[in-house]
N, C-alpha and C positions, 0 to 999 in steps of 0.2 A: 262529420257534421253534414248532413243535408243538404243539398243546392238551396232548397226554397226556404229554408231558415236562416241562412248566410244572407240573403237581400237584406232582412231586417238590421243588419248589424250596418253593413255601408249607406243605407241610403236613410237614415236614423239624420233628422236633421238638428240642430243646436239654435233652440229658439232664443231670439234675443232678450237682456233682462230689459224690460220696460222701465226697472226703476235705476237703470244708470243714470248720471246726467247727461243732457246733451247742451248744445250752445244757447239754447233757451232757457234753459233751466237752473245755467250758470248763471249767467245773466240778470235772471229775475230773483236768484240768490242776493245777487252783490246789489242789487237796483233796493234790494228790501232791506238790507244793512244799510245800505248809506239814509235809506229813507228813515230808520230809526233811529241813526244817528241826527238825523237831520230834525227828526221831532225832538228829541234833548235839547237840543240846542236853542229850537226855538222856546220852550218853556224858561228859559234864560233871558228872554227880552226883558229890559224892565217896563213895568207902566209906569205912565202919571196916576196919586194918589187920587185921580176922577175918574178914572181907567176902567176902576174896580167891577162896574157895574154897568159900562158899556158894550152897546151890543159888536161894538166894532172896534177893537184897537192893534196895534202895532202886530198884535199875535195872532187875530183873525186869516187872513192869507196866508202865514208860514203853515200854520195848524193844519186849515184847509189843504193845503199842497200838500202837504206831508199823509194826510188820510187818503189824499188821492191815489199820489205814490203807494204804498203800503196797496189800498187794494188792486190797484195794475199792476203790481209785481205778485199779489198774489193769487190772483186770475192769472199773469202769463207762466205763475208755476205749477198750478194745478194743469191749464191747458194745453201746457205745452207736448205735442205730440212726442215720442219715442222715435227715434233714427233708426230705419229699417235695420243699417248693420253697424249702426252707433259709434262709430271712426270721426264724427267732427271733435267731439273731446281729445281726440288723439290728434285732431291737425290743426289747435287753438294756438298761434304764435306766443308763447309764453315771455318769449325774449320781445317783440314789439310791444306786450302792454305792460312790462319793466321800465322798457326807455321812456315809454308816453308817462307812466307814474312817476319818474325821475325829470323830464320834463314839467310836466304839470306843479310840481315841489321846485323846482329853478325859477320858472315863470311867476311863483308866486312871491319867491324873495326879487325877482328882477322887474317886479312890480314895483318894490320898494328902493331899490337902489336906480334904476333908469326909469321910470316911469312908466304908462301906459301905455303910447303909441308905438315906445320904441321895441318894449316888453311883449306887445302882444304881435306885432309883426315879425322880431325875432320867433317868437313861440307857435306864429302859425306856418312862418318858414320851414324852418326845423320837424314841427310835424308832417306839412308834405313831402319833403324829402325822407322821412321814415316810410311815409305811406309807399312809397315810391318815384314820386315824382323827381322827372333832374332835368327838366330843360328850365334855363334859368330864365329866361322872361317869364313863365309861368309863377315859380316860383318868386320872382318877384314882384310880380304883376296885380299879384291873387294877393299877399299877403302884408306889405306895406301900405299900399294902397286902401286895402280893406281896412287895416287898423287906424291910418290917417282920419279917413273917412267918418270912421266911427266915434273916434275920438272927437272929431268936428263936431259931429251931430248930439255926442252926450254935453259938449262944453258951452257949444254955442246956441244948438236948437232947444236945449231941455235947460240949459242955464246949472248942469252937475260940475260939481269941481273936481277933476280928476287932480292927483296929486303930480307932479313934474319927474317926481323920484328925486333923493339927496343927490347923486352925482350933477344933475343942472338946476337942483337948485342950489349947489355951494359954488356952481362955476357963474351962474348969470349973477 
């Protein structure tokens, strides 16, 4: 074989596929299923029977949001650039967004068994320390506090009845 035909064979580069996914792509994937799920859903609201013919009821806002969603997720999937040599798909923590889905499903029955303050400080705890956090005033500082807080302001400032959860409501 020839010296100057042998170049073409090593220095022969391997373009990358543009239509891999990368982390945005993923993303605007999962963002557009829950948005559709999320429009089912709201077609499920019921109306009052004077409902029918107003310009504004219970389903205006969910709708709205939901068409929002749907098209941000589908502008971030058409736009999203291509990863020069596309390794974010390959360094996506598969095992962190397990725990946080496995959390997220605990949090929601520990809504119902302990209540909100205590539910949502545990559940913001928990997730900084996945994030990585571990010096514990932080972790406690940030996420008790924030939920007290919050809880304050839905119960007391906005007049919302968050529920206590059955554990203190069978104890008080």
């Amino acid at each position: 074989m020839p010296k100057s035909s042998s170049k073409y064979f090593h220095t022969k580069q391997i373009q990358a596929n543009n239509n891999l996914p990368n982390r945005d792509r993923v993303s605007a994937l999962i963002f557009l299923v829950i948005c559709f799920s999320y429009g089912y859903q709201t077609t499920q609201i019921p109306l009052f029977p004077s409902d029918e013919y107003e310009p504004f009821t219970a389903r205006t806002l969910p709708i709205l949001l939901t068409f929002i969603g749907i098209g941000l997720s589908i502008l971030l999937l058409v736009t999203a650039k291509p990863d020069a040599n596309n390794e974010n798909i390959k360094i996506l923590n598969y095992k962190l967004l397990i725990k946080f889905l496995v959390l997220m499903a605990l949090y929601g029955l520990g809504l119902t068994y302990i209540g909100f303050a205590l539910a949502t400080g545990t559940f913001l705890l928990i997730g900084f320390y996945l994030l990585g956090e571990r010096r514990k005033t932080v972790l406690f500082g940030a996420s008790f506090p924030f939920a007290i807080a919050f809880y304050l302001l839905l119960t007391l400032g906005l007049g919302i009845y968050l529920e206590p959860g059955i554990v203190f409501s069978n104890w008080l």
